[in-house]
C-alpha positions, 0 to 999 in steps of 0.5 A: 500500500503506498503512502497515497493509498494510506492518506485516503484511506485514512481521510475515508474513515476520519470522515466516515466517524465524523458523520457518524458523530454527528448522527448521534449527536443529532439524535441526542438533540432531537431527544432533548427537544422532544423531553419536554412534549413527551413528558414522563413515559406512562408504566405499566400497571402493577395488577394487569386486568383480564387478558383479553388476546395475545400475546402476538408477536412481531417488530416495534417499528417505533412512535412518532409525533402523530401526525407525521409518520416520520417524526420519530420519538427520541425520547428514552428507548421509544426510537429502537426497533425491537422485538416485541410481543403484543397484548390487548388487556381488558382496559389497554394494550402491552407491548413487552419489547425485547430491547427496551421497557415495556409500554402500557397504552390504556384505552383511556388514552388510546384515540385511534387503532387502524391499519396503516403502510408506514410509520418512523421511516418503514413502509410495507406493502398495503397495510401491514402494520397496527399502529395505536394513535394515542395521548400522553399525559402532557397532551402529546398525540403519538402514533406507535406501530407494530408489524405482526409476524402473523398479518391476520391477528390484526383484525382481532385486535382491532375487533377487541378494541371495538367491543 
């Protein structure tokens, strides 16, 4: 390798880790902008109510400031993509993440529930993901979507919602 070789390279990579700095960095700054609309991240109840359907399992696919499908929350672990099993209680939903904390959306909470092709930069053919609308104590309306492994369940979930 001559030393011209060795330069470029090595220019590559200290561009390469400065936009990846600056990725980060920016990802940390949308989370403090977003801290205050967010407010405190609702838990999970210590007595859970009957269960109702579930678990489904499937990919968090993430929760965005509704109405803007890609406004992503960076708030805590709400931005990561995870596994995740989904359960619909008798008074709201779990969705017990394998890389972040659970979440609880109560039903008193919980505006919308629909079908929808894209939410926090995924897009899937026709409406393959379940996305919850629903408000956060501070009044912020977020839209929080699940992609199945089994496509069917959603209309399950959606008809439990209903009743």
């Amino acid at each position: 390798m001559s030393v011209s070789d060795f330069a470029t390279l090595l220019l590559v990579l200290v561009v390469l880790a400065v936009l990846f700095s600056l990725m980060a960095l920016g990802w940390r700054r949308r989370g403090q902008r977003q801290a205050a609309a967010v407010g405190e991240i609702p838990t999970t109840p210590e007595q859970l109510s009957e269960l109702v359907f579930g678990p489904v399992s499937g990919v968090y696919v993430g929760s965005t400031v509704a109405p803007h499908w890609q406004d992503r929350v960076a708030v805590g672990d709400w931005g990561y993509r995870a596994t995740v099993n989904l359960s619909r209680y008798a008074d709201g939903y779990l969705m017990e993440r394998g890389r972040g904390n659970p979440m609880w959306i109560a039903d008193e909470h919980i505006v919308e529930v629909r079908r929808a092709s894209k939410l926090a930069g995924k897009v899937m053919p026709g409406d393959g993901l379940l996305v919850l609308r629903w408000e956060l104590p501070t009044g912020t309306v977020v839209d929080t979507g699940f992609r199945a492994d089994d496509k069917t369940t959603y209309r399950k979930l959606m008809d439990v919602r209903e009743s």
